[in-house]
N, C-alpha and C positions, 0 to 999 in steps of 0.2 A: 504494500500500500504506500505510495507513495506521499508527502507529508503536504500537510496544509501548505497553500504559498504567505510567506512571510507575514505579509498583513495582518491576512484571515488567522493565523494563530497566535499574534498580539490580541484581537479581537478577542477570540477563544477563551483567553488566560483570563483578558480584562473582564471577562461577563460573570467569570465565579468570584469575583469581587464582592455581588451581593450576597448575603449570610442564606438566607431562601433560598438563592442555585446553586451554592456549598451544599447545601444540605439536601438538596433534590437530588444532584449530581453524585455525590457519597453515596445516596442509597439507591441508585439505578447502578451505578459502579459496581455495587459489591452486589449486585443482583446475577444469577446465573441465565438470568430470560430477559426479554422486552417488559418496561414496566407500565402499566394506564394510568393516567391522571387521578383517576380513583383513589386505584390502593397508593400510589404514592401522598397524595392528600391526604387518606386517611393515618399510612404509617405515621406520618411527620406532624400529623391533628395540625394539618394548616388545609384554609378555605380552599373547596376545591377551583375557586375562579382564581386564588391567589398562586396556586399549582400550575393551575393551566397558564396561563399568565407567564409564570418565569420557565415553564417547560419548551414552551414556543419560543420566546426569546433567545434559551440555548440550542434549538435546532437553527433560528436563522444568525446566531453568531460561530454556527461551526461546530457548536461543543456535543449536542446529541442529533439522532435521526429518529428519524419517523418509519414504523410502517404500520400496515394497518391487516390484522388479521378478523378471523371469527372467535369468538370465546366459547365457551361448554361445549365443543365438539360438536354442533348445530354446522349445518351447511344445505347451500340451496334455498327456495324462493321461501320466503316466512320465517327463514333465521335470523335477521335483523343487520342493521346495518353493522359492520366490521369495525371494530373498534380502536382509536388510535393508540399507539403503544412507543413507548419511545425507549429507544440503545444508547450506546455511548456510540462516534460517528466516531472514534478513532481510538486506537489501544491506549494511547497517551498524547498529552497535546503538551509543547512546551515551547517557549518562545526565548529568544534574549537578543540584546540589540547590544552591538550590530550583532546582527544573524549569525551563528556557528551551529557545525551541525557533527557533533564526537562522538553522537550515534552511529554514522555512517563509518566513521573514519575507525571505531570501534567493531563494527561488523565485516568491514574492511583486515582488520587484523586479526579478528580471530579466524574468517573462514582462511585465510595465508597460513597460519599456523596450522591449522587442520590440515588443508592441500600438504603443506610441508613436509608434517608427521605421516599422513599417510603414502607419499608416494616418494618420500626421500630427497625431494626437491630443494634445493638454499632458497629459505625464509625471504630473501631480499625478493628475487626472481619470483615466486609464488606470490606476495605481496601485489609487485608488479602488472600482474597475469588479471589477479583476482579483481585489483584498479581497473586497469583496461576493461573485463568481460563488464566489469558493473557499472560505467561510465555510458561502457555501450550499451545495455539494456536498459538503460534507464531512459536515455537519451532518443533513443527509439518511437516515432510518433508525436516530437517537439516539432512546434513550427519552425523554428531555428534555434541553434544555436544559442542565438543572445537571448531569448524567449527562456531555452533549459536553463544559460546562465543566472537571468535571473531568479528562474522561481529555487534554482538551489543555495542561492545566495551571495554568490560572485559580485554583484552590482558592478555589470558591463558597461563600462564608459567608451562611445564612439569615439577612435579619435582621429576621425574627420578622413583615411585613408581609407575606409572600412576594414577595420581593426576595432580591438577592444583593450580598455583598459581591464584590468580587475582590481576593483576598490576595495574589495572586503576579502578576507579570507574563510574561509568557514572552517579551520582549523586550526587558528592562529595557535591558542594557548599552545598546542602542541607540537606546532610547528616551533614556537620560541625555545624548544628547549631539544626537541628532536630536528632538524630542519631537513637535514641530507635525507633522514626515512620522511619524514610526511612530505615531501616537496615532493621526491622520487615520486610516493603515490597518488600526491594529487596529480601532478603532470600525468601519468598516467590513465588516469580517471579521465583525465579534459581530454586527453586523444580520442580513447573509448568514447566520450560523449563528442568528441566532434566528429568520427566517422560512424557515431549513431543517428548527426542530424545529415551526414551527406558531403560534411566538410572535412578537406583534406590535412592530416592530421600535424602537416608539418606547420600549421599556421600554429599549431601550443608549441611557444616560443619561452625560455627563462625570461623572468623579470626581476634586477632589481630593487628599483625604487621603493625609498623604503615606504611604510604605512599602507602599501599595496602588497594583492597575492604574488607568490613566486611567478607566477605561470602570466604570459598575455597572448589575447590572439592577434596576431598580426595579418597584416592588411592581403586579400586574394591575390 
């Protein structure tokens, strides 16, 4: 699943700010099913307009979804209408400005480690492998390039040759003190993602000016 884009999961964050969709949210969370406006109202002895109210607010900020089934195992003409029921609309949502994302860079390293152990591979080269394949699936059905760039957090600056700067790192912490390994990976990652939009992979280019990412696209 790939993750909210940036905005939509400041939004996210910012909507359990009220104590009401804290506490709706906690108890669909730790729910094993979809939960109704109902029993949620009733668990929490809060009005059920006041339920519905903050449960809608967290579908249209991102945080829950909707769907709508039949309840008591009733189906067909005379069973009644199908009841709304609301999920969590992502396993976790988590934001920070600027954007960094050490989920990725974490599932990044453990499946390299695994690759490694299992087929006796150097950890550096599997790393590499495992960057590339998942740059490029991921990047797979973007409009472009600068489009995946953004929404994974790079913040692509044109610069004016059709090139890109990249303003943000999305791994910075860990690049500050690993740089040679997470640079390696991210560079790798931007190939994968740019011969997953179509573009030729020698435009990820080293960069190093500093308070920007290692990596830039330079111009076709």
């Amino acid at each position: 699943m790939r993750r909210l884009p940036w905005t939509r999961r400041i939004v996210a964050v910012a909507s359990l700010g009220d104590e009401n969709r804290r506490k709706l949210f906690g108890f669909i969370a730790a729910s094993y099913r979809p939960v109704g406006r109902d029993e949620a109202a009733a668990a929490l002895e809060m009005p059920r307009s006041t339920a519905s109210f903050h449960l809608d607010r967290m579908v249209q900020d991102g945080v829950l979804a909707v769907e709508f089934r039949k309840l008591g195992g009733k189906a067909g003409p005379g069973s009644g209408r199908p009841a709304k029921m609301y999920r969590l609309a992502q396993p976790e949502v988590g934001a920070s400005v600027p954007d960094r994302n050490y989920d990725l860079a974490g599932e990044l390293m453990a499946t390299a480690i695994e690759r490694s152990s299992g087929a006796g591979e150097p950890v550096r080269e599997a790393l590499l492998a495992t960057a590339y394949a998942k740059g490029l699936a991921m990047a797979e059905g973007s409009q472009s390039l600068e489009e995946f760039l953004s929404a994974e957090g790079y913040m692509p600056n044109p610069d004016g040759d059709g090139g890109f700067a990249l303003e943000n790192c999305p791994f910075h912490r860990l690049a500050d003190g690993h740089a040679e390994v997470v640079c390696a990976m991210n560079g790798a990652f931007l190939c994968g993602a740019a011969a997953g939009c179509g573009v030729e992979e020698s435009r990820i280019a080293g960069n190093a000016t500093p308070g920007q990412c290692c990596a830039r696209v330079t111009p076709p």
